[in-house]
Wavefront OBJ file of the C-alpha trace (Angstrom):
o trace
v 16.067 -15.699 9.959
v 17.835 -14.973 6.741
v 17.529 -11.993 4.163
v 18.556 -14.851 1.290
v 15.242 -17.175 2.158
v 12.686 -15.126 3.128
v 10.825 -15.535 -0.648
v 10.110 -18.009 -2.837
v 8.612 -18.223 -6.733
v 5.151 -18.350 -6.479
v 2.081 -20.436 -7.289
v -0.337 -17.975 -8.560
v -4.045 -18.452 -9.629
v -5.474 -16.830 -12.943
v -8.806 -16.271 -13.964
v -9.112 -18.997 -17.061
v -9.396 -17.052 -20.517
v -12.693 -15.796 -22.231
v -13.500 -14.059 -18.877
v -13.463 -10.562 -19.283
v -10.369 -9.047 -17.572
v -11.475 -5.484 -17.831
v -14.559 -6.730 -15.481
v -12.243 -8.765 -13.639
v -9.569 -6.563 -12.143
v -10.473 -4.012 -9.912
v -8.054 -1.538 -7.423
v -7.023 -2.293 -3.764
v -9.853 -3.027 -1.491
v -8.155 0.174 0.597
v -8.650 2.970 -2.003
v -11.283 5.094 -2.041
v -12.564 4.705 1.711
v -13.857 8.022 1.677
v -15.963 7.984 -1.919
v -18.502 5.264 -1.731
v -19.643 6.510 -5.101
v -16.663 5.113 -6.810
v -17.530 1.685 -5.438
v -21.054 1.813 -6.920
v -19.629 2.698 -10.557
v -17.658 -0.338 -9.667
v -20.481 -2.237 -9.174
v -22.482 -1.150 -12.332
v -18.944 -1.643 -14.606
v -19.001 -5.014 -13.142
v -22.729 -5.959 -13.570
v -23.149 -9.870 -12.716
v -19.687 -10.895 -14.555
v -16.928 -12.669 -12.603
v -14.947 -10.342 -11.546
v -12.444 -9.502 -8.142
v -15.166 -7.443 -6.823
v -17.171 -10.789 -5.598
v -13.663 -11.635 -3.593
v -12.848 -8.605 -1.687
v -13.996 -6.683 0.981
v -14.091 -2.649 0.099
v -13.116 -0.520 3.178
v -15.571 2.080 2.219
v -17.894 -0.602 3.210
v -16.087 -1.911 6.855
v -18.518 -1.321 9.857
v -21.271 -1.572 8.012
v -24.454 -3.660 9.987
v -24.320 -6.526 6.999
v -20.336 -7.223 7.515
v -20.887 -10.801 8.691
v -23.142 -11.658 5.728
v -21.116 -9.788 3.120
v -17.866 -11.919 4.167
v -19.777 -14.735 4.115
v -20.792 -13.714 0.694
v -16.705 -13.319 -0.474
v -15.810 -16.829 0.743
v -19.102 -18.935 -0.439
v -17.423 -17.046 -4.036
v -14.375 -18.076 -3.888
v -15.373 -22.062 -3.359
v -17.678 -21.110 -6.286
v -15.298 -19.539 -8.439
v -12.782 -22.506 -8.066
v -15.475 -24.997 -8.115
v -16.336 -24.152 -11.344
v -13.045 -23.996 -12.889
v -12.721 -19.688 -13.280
v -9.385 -19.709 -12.265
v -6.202 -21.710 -13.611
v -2.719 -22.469 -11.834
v 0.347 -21.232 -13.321
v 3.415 -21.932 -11.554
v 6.538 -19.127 -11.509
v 6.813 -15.889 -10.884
v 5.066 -13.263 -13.082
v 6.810 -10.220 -14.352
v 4.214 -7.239 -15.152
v 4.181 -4.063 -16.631
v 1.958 -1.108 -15.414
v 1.045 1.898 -17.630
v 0.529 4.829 -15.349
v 0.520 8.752 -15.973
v 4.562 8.888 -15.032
v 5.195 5.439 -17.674
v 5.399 1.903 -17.756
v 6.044 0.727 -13.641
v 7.908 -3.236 -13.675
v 7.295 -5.498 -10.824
v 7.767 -9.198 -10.087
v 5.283 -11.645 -8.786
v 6.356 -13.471 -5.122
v 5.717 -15.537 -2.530
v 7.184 -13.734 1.028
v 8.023 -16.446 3.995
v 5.701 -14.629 6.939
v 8.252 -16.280 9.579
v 10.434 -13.391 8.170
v 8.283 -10.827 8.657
v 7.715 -8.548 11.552
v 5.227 -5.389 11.591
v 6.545 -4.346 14.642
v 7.589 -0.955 15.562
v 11.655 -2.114 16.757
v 11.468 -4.424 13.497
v 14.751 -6.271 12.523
v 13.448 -8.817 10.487
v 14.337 -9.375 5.943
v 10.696 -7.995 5.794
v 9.816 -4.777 7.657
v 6.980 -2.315 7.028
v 7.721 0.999 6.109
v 5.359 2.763 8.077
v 3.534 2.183 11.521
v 0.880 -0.355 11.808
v -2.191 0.526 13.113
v -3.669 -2.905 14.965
v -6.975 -1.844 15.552
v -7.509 -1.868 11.804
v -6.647 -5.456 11.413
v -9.448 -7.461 13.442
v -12.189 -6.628 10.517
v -9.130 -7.889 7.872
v -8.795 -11.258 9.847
v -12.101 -11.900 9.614
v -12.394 -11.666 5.988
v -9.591 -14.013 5.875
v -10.422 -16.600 8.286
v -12.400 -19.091 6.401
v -11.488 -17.941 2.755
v -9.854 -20.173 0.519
v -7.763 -17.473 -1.545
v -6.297 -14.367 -1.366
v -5.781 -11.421 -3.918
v -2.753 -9.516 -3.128
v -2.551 -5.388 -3.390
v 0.414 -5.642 -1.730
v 3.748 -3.551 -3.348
v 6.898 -4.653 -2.073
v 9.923 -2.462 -2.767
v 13.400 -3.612 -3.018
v 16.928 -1.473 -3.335
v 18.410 -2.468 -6.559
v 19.999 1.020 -7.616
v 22.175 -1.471 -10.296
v 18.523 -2.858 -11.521
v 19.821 -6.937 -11.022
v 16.415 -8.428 -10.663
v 13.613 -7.153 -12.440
v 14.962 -4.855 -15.171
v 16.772 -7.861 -17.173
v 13.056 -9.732 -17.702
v 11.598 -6.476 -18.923
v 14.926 -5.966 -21.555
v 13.784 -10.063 -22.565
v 10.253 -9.309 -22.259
v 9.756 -9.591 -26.364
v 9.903 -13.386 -25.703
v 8.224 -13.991 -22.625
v 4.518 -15.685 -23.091
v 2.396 -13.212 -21.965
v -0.463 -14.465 -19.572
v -2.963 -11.578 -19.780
v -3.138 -8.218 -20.428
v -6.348 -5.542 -20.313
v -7.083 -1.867 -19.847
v -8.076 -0.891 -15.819
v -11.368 0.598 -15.518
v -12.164 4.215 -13.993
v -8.571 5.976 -15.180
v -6.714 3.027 -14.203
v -4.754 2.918 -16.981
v -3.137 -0.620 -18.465
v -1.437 -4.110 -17.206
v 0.445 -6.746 -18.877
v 1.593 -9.963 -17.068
v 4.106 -12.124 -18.720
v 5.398 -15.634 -17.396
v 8.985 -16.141 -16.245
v 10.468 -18.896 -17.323
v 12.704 -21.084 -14.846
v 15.939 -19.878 -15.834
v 14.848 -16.467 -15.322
v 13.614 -17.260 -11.771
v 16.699 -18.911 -10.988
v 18.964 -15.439 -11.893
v 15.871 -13.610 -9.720
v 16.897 -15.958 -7.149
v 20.294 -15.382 -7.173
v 20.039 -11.559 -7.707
v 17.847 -11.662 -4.214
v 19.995 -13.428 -2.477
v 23.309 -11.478 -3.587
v 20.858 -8.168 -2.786
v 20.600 -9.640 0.443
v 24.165 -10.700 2.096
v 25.197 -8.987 4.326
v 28.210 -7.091 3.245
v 26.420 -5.650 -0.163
v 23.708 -4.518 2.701
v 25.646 -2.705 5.041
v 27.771 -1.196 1.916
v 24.569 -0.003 0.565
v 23.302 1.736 3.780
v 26.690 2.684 5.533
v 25.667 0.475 8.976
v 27.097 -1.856 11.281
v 28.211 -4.901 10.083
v 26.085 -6.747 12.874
v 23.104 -4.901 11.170
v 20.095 -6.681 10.622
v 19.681 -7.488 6.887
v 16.704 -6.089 5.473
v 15.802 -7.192 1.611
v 11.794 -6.365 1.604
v 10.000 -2.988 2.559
v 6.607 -2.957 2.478
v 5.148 -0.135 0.505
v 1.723 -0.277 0.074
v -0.256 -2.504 1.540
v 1.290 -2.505 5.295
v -1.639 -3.634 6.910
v -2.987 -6.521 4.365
v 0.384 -8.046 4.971
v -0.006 -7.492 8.692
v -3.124 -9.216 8.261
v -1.680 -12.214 6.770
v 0.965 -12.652 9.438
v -1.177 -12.311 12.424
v -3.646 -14.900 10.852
v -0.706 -17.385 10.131
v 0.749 -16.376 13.858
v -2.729 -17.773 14.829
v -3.041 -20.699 12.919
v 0.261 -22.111 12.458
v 0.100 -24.329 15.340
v -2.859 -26.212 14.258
v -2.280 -26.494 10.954
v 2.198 -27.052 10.746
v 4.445 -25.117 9.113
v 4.109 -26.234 5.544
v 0.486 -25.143 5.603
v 0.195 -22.284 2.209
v -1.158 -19.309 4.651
v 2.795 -19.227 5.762
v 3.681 -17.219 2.573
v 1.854 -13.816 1.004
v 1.890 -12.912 -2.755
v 2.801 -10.123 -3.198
v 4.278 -7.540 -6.069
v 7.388 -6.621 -5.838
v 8.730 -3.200 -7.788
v 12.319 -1.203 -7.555
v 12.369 1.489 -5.746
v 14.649 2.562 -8.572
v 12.202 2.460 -11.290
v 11.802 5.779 -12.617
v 7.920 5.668 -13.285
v 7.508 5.125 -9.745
v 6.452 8.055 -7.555
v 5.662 8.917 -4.440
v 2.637 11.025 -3.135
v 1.518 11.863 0.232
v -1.411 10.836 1.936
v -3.247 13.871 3.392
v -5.604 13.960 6.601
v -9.010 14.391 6.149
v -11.194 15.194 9.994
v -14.694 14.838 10.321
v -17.352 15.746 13.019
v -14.748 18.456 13.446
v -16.736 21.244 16.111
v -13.235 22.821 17.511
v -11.145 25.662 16.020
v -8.473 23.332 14.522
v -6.031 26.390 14.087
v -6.644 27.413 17.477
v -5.653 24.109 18.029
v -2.652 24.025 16.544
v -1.486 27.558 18.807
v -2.116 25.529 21.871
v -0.205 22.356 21.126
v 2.899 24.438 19.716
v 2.292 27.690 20.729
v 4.905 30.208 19.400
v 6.554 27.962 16.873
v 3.334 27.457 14.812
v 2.253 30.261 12.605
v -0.555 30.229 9.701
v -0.920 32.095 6.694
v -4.216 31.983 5.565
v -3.703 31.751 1.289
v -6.683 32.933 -1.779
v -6.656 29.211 -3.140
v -5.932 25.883 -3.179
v -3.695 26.598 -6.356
v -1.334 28.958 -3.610
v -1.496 26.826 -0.893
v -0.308 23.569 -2.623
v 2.763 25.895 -4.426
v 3.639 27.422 -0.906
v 3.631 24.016 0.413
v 5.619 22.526 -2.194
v 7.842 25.555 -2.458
v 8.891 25.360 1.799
v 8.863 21.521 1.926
v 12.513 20.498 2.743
v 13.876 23.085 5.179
v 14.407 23.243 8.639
v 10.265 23.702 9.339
v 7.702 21.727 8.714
v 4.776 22.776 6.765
v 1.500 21.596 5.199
v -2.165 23.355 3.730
v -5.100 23.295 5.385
v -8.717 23.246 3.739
v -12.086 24.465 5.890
v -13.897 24.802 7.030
v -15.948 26.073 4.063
v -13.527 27.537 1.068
v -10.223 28.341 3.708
v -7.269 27.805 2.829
v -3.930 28.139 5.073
v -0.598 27.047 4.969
v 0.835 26.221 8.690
v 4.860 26.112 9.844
v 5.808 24.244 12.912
v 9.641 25.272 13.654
v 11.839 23.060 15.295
v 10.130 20.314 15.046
v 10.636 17.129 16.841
v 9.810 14.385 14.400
v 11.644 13.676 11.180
v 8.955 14.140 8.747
v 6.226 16.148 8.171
v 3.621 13.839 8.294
v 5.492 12.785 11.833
v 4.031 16.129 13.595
v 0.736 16.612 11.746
v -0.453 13.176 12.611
v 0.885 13.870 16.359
v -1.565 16.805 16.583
v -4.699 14.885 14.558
v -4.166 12.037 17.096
v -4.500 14.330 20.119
v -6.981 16.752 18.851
v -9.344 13.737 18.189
v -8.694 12.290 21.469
v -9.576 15.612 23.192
v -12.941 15.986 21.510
v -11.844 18.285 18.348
v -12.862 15.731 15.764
v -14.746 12.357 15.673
v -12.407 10.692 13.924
v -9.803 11.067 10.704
v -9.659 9.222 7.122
v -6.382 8.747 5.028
v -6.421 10.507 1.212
v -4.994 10.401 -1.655
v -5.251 13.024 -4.118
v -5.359 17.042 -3.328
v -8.300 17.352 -5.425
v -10.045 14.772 -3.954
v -8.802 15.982 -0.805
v -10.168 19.136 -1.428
v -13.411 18.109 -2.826
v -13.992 16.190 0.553
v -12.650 18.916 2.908
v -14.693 21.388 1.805
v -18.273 19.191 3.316
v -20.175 20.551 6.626
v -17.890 19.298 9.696
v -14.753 18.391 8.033
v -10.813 19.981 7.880
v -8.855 18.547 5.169
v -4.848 18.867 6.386
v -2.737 18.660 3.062
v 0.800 17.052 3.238
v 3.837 17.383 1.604
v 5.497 14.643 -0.578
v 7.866 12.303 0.854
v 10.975 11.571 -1.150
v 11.920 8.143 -2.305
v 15.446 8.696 -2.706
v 16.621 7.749 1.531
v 12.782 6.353 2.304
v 14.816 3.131 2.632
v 17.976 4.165 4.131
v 15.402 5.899 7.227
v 13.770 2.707 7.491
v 16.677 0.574 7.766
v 18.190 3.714 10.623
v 15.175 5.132 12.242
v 12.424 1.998 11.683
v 9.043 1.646 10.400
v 8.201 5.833 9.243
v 4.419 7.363 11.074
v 1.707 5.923 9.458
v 0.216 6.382 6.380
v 3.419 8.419 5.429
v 3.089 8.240 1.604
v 1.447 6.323 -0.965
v 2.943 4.841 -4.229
v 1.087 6.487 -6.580
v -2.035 8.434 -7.090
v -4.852 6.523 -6.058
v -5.950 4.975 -9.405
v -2.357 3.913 -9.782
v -2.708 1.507 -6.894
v -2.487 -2.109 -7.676
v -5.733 -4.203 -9.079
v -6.665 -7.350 -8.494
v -6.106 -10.214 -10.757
v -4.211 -12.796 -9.210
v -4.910 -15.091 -6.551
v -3.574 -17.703 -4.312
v -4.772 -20.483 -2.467
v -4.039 -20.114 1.274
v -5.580 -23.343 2.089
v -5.293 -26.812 1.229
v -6.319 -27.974 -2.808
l 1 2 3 4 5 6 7 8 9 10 11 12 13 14 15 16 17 18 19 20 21 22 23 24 25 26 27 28 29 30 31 32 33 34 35 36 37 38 39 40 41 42 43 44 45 46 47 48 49 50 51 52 53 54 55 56 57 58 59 60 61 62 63 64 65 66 67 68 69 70 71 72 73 74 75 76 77 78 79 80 81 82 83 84 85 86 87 88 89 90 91 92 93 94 95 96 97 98 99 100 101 102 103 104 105 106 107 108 109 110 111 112 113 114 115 116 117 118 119 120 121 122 123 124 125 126 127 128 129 130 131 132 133 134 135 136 137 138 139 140 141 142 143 144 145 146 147 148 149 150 151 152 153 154 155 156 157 158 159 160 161 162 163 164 165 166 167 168 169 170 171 172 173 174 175 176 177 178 179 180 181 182 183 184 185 186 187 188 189 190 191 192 193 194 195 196 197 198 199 200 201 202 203 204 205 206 207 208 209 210 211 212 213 214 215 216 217 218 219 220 221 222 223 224 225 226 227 228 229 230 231 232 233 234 235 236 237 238 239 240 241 242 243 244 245 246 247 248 249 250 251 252 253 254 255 256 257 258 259 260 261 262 263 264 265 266 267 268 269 270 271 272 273 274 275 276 277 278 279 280 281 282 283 284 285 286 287 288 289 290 291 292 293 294 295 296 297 298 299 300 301 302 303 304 305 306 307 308 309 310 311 312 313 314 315 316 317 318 319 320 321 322 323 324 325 326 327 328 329 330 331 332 333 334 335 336 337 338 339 340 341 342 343 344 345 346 347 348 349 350 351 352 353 354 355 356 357 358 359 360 361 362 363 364 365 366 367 368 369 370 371 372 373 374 375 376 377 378 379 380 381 382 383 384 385 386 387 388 389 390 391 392 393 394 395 396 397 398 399 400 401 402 403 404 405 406 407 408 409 410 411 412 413 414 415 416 417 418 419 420 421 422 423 424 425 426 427 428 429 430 431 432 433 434 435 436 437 438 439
């Protein structure tokens, strides 16, 4: 494998002009899981007009009893939608600007070479996830994929250009790129522009990749071994969509040969330098919970836990913030009912926060405490959802982006669902596509 051939410039499908792109686009399939009300305004925004909605799968809706007939549903779409000539081709990457709360966020529109990727927990390949895979969650994700003729990438792929080589110099030219579409994202979304990149442009990318990725810049940048593994791509969001993708290529490929289009993933790729990109955590919500999940917490650590029980949600999220850092690790805790708490661990074993909270959910749901546990973003929404009959909401600190590479590249893939890029309506929406089968 190589670090300087693990992408290529993509083919990308766009839905043809005169649809209505503010219908069209909606956020990653994975936001939301927890507020099945947001996916109903969806639906109503949307109404019958083309739109993204009619070629994903929302997670708020896995394990329902009409699965089967809903994916069937998504595919019979896509043949539709490409049948009757709603989506165009446009060849080259596509450089796109994101409004958010914190400013404009840049990325860059590519294909990733799945033969270079590994999910793997002990992974040494140009494309590594940031954070632990969970497998069990892919099986529903397969299915969705096997049979479809496209897919719609959420997928944010961060790359360690601190000198801003490869996508900052399209945005300085980006007066005289064509733009391909642009529309306000429903629901507090905010904005998106996509412009095309022209071919000299991708051929500096290309060359601005591949110098990112030889091997003495890398172990320069990260202060390792020479024999180091190169790694150009970490997976930010979307861990397990591009998990999904490789373990349906790993079960295809030899049928189909190795120049079959389900080899490569489109994805997004963003700097992790780019100062309008931010980090938040992804807190722990528990449900069914009918154990004492403080009580809890004094038996797994016993005398190096303590908890500090707070008036508000205001104090807890400043005490959190304020002790995040040191030596202990800390998060809130909402419930049951209107509770709030801040809990220390001292001396912990694992590196991050998040590292010894989920430790404890995982055994305290294994022992009976809790049916099971659901991944959130936002502390008010967090809060909001904590404070329901039967659930514990455990809030977590932020993780900083500034060595989030540099532990990857050391340490490996971080605990799962260790941060998110953005506040939930800042996660990627859906407007391109890309065949993964035959034309």
């Amino acid at each position: 494998m190589s670090a300087q051939t693990c992408f290529r410039l993509p083919q990308i499908l766009l839905p043809r002009p005169g649809i209505d792109l503010a219908k069209w686009a909606v956020i990653a399939c994975d936001q939301y899981t927890s507020e099945p009300d947001y996916w109903r305004r969806v639906a109503r925004e949307v109404g019958d007009a083309p739109s993204t909605l009619n070629l994903i799968f929302p997670e708020s809706h896995l394990g329902m009893a009409d699965a089967p007939s809903r994916i069937g549903r998504i595919q019979d779409t896509m043949r539709s939608y490409l049948a009757n000539g709603l989506l165009y081709e446009h060849k080259g990457a596509i450089y796109v600007e994101r409004t958010v709360g914190h400013g404009i966020r840049r990325g860059l529109m590519l294909e990733l070479d799945l033969e270079q990727y590994d999910f793997g927990s002990k992974s040494a390949s140009p494309i590594r996830p940031t954070e632990g895979t969970m497998v069990e969650r892919l099986a529903p994700r397969i299915e969705v994929r096997r049979g479809a003729e496209l897919e719609l990438p959420h997928i944010l792929v961060l790359i360690d250009d601190p000198a801003c080589t490869v996508i900052e110099p399209i945005g300085a030219e980006r007066h005289r790129l064509a733009k391909l579409y642009e529309t306000d994202l429903m629901l507090g979304g905010g904005h998106v522009a996509g412009y095309a990149v022209d071919r000299a442009q991708g051929e500096r990318v290309t060359q601005a990749l591949r110098t990112l990725a030889s091997p003495p810049a890398f172990t320069k940048r990260y202060g390792v071994p020479d024999e180091t593994a190169v790694m150009l791509f970490a997976v930010g969001d979307g861990n397990h969509s591009l998990a999904t993708a490789k373990a349906f290529w790993e079960s295809i490929k030899g049928a189909v040969g190795m120049d079959h289009p389900s080899r490569f993933a489109l994805v997004e790729v963003e700097n992790i330098h780019d100062h309008a990109l931010e980090f938040s955590p992804i807190h722990r919500l528990l449900f069914g919970v009918s154990a004492d999940v403080r009580q809890a917490m004094v038996e797994e650590f016993g005398s190096r836990v303590s908890c500090s029980d707070v008036p508000s949600s205001v104090a807890m999220r400043e005490r959190v913030h304020a002790m995040d850092g040191g030596s202990r690790h800390v998060a809130g805790m909402i419930g049951p009912g209107p509770r709030f708490s801040v809990i220390e661990i001292a001396d912990p074993q694992s590196t991050l926060a998040v590292g010894t909270f989920q430790a404890f959910v995982d055994g305290f749901i294994k022992r009976g405490g809790a049916t099971h546990v659901d991944y959130v973003h936002g502390d008010d929404t967090l809060e909001c959802l904590a404070m329901n009959s039967g659930s514990v909401g455990i809030h977590l600190p932020a993780v900083s982006k500034d060595n989030l590479l540099r532990m990857v590249v050391r340490e490996g893939p971080l605990p799962r669902k260790t941060f998110s890029m953005g506040e939930a309506n800042e996660k990627r929406f859906y407007i391109e596509a890309r065949r993964i089968r035959p034309a």
